[in-house]
C-alpha positions as CSV (number, residue, x, y, z in Angstrom):
1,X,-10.2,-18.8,7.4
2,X,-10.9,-16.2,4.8
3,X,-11.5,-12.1,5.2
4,X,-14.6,-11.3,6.2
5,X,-14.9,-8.4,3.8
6,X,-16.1,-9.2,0.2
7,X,-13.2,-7.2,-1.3
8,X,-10.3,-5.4,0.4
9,X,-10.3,-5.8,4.2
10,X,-9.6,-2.3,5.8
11,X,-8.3,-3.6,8.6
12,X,-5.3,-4.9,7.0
13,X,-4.5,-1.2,6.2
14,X,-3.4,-0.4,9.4
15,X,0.4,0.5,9.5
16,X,1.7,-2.5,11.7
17,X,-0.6,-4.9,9.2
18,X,0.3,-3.2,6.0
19,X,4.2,-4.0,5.6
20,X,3.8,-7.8,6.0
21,X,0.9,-7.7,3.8
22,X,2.5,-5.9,1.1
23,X,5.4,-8.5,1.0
24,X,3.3,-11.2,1.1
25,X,1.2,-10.0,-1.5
26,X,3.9,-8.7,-3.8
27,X,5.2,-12.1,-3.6
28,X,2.2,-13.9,-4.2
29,X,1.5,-11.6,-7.5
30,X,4.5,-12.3,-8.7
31,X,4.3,-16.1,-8.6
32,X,1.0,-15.8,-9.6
33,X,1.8,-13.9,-12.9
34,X,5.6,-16.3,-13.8
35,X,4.0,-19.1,-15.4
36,X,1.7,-16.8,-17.4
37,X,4.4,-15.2,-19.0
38,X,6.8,-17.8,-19.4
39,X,9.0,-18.4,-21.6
40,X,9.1,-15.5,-23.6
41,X,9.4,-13.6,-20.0
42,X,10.5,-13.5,-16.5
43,X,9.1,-11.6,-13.2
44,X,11.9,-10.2,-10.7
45,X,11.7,-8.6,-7.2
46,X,13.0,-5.7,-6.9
47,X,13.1,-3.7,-3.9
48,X,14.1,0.3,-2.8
49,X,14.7,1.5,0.1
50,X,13.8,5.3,1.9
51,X,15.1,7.2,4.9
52,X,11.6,8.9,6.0
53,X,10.9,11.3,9.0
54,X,7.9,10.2,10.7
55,X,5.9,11.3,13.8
56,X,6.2,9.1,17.0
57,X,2.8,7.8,16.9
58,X,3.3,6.6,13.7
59,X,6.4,4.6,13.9
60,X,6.2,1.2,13.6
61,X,8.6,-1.1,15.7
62,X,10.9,-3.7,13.4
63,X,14.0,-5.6,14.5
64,X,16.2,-3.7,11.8
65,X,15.2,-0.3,13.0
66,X,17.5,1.2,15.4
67,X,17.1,5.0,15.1
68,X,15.0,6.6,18.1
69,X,14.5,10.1,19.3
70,X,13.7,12.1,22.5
71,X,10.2,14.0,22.7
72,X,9.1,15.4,25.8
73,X,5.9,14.1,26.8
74,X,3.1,16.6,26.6
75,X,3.3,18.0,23.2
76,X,2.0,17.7,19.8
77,X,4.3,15.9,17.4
78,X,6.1,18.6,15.0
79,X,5.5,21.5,17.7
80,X,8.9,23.1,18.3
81,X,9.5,24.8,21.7
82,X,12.5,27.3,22.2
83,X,14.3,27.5,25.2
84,X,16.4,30.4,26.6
85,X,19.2,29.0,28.6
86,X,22.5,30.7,29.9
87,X,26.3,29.8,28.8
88,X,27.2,25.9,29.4
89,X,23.5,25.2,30.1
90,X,22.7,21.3,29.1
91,X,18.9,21.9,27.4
92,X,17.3,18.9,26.3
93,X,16.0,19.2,22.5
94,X,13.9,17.3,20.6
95,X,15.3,15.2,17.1
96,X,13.5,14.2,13.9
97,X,12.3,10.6,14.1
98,X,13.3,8.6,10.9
99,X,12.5,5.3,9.7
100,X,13.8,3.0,7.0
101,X,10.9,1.3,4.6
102,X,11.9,-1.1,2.3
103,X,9.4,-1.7,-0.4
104,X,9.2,-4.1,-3.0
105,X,7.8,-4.0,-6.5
106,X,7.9,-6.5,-9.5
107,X,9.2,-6.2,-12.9
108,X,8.4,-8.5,-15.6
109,X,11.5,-8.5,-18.2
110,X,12.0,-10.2,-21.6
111,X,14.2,-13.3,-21.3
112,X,16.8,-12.8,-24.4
113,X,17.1,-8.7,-23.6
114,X,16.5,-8.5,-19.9
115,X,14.2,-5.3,-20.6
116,X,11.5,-4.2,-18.4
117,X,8.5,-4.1,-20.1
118,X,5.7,-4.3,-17.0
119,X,6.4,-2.5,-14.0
120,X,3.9,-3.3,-11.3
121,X,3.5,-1.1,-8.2
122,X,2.0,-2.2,-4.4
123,X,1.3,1.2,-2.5
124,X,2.7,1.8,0.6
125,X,1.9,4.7,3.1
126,X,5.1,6.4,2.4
127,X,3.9,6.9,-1.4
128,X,0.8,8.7,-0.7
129,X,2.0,10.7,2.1
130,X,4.0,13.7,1.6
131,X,7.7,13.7,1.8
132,X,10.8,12.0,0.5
133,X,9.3,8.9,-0.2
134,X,6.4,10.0,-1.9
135,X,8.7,12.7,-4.3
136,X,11.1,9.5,-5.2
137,X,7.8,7.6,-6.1
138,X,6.7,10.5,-8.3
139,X,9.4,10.9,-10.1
140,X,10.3,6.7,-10.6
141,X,6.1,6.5,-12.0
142,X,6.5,9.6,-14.4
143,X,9.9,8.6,-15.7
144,X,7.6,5.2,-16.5
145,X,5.0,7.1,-17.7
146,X,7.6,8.9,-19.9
147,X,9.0,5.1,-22.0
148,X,6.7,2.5,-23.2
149,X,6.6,0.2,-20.4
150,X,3.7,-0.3,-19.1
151,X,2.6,0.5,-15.9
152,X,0.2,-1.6,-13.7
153,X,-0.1,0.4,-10.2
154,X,-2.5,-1.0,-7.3
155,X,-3.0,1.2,-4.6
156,X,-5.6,-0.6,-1.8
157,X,-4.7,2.5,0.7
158,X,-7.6,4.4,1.5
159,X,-5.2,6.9,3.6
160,X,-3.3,9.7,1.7
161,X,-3.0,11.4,-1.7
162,X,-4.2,9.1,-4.6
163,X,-2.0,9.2,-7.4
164,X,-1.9,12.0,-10.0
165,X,-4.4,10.9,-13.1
166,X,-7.6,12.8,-15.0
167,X,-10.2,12.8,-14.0
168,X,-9.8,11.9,-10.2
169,X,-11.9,9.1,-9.1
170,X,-13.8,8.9,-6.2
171,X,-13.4,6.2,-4.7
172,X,-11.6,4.1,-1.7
173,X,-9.2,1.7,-4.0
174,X,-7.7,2.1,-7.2
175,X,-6.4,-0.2,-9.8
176,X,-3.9,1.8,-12.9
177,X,-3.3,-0.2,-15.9
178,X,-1.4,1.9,-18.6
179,X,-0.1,-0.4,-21.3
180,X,3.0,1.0,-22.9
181,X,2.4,1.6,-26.6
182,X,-0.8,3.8,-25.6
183,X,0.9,6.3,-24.0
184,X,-1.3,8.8,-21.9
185,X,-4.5,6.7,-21.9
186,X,-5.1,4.0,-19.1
187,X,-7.7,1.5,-17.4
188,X,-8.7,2.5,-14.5
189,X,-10.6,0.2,-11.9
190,X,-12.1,1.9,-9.0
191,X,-13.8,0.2,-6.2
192,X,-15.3,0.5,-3.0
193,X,-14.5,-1.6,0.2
194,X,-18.2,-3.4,-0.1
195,X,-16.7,-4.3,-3.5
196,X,-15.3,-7.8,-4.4
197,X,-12.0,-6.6,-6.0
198,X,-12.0,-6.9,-9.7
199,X,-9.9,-9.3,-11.8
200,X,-7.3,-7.3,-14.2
201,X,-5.3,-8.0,-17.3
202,X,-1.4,-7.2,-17.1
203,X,0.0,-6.1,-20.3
204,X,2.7,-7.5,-21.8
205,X,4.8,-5.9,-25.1
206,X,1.6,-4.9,-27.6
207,X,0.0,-7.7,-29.5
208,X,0.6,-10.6,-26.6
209,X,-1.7,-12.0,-24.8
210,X,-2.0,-10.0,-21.1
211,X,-1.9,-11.7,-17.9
212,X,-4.5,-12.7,-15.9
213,X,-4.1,-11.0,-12.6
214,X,-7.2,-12.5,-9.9
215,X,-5.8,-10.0,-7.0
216,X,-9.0,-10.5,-5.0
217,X,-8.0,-14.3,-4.9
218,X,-4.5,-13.6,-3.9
219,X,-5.0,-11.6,-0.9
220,X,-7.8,-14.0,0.4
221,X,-5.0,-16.5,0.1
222,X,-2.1,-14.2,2.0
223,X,-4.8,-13.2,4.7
224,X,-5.3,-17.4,5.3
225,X,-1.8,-18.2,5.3
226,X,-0.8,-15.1,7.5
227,X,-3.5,-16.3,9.8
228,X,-4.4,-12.9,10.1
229,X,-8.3,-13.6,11.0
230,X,-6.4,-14.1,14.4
231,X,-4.5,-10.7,14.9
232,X,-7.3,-8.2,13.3
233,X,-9.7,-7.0,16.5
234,X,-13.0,-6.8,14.4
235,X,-14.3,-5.5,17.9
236,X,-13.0,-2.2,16.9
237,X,-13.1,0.8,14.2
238,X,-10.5,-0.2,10.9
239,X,-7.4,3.0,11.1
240,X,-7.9,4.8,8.7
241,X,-11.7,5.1,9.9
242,X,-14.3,4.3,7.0
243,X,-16.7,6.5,6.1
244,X,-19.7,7.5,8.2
245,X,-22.2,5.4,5.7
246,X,-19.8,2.7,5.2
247,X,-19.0,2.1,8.9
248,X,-22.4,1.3,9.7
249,X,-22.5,-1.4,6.8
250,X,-19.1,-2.7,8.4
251,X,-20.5,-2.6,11.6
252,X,-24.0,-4.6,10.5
253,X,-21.4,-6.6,8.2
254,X,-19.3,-7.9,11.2
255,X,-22.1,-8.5,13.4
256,X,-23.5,-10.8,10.5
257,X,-20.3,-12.9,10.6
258,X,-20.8,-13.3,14.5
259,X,-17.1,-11.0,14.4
260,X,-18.9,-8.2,16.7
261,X,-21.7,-8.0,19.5
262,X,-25.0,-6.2,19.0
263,X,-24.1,-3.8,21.7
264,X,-20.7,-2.7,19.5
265,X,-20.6,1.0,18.0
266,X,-19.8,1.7,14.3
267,X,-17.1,4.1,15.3
């Protein structure tokens, strides 16, 4: 069963749904895009890895995470409390929660050199928000920016900062394409979550053809496979929340598709 959503569904942005999307979807670009550039190239996986302090509400539960901290109930996250207490007193303190996040990415490199010359980006919360991972992001896209590979960066996060670029578009999803031999000048697609998403062309070194890159046919095909029509609650507000305006169409949306009662709020 397909989205219900013409474009992006914003309810696979949550941050429980968004890691297992993002692998599935890096993984469906990339076989997606190996036959297109065949023989003269290749697409790899490649993956990093950050350490990133989060706040409790926000941490996400995975079998391979195994740090935890203590936070007395009660308080904000990130408030600090001091506590006077006498020689060989036990006080009970509060410790940064941290989290590991693996994230993938795809490089497509020339078979007889191995050189990267496409790097294509997935966003991930921990890009757009601030901190480490976001800073290791920054610096990995402008030492990109700075070579001739060319940079294709999709970012279907509606949460956080959007990527630095002139002028700043204003708009719920970005697609960046900047192709290598132009230097500081890019395609930009920007769309909206009533948008279908659009189709893209993936460039390659400069004067071959570009890959054809359908990503609004991809994710309708990781959202059937993952089943995922069966663990979104359509019943309730998308996190992040949409907009005030685009809520109500959601909510008359949804009610269209029989996914929500007439008596259901927008928000």
């Amino acid at each position: 069963m397909p989205s219900p959503f013409p474009g992006m569904d914003p309810y696979l942005e949550a941050r429980n749904i968004w890691p297992g999307v993002h692998h599935r979807l890096i993984t469906a670009i990339g076989d997606a895009l190996a036959p297109q550039v065949a023989p003269r190239y290749y697409v790899d996986v490649e993956q990093r890895t950050y350490i990133v302090e989060v706040d409790e509400g926000e941490y996400v539960i995975r079998p391979d995470v195994t740090i935890s901290s203590v936070r007395p109930s009660g308080r904000p996250p990130g408030e600090r409390e001091a506590m006077a207490v006498g020689p060989g007193a036990v006080q009970a303190v509060t410790v940064p929660l941290f989290e590991e996040v693996r994230e993938g990415y795809l490089e497509i490199r020339e078979v007889q050199t191995h050189e990267v010359i496409t790097v294509l980006e997935l966003l991930s919360p921990t890009n757009k928000a601030p901190g480490e991972g976001r800073k290791e992001y920054e610096t990995k896209r402008r030492r990109v920016l700075y070579t001739l590979t060319s940079l294709v960066e999709i970012d279907l996060l509606r949460a956080g900062e959007p990527m630095e670029m002139e002028p700043a578009p204003e708009a719920d999803y970005r697609i960046l394409v900047r192709p290598g031999w132009v230097r500081t000048q890019a395609r930009l697609y920007a769309f909206g979550v009533r948008e279908p998403i659009p189709e893209i062309s993936v460039p390659l070194r400069e004067g071959d053809k570009e890959a054809r890159l359908a990503l609004g046919e991809l994710l309708s095909e990781v959202y059937d496979r993952a089943r995922y029509t069966f663990r979104l609650d359509y019943r309730r507000p998308p996190a992040p929340p949409l907009s005030p305006t685009d809520a109500e169409w959601a909510n008359q949306w949804l009610r269209a598709k029989g996914l929500r009662g007439t008596d259901t709020p927008s928000q």
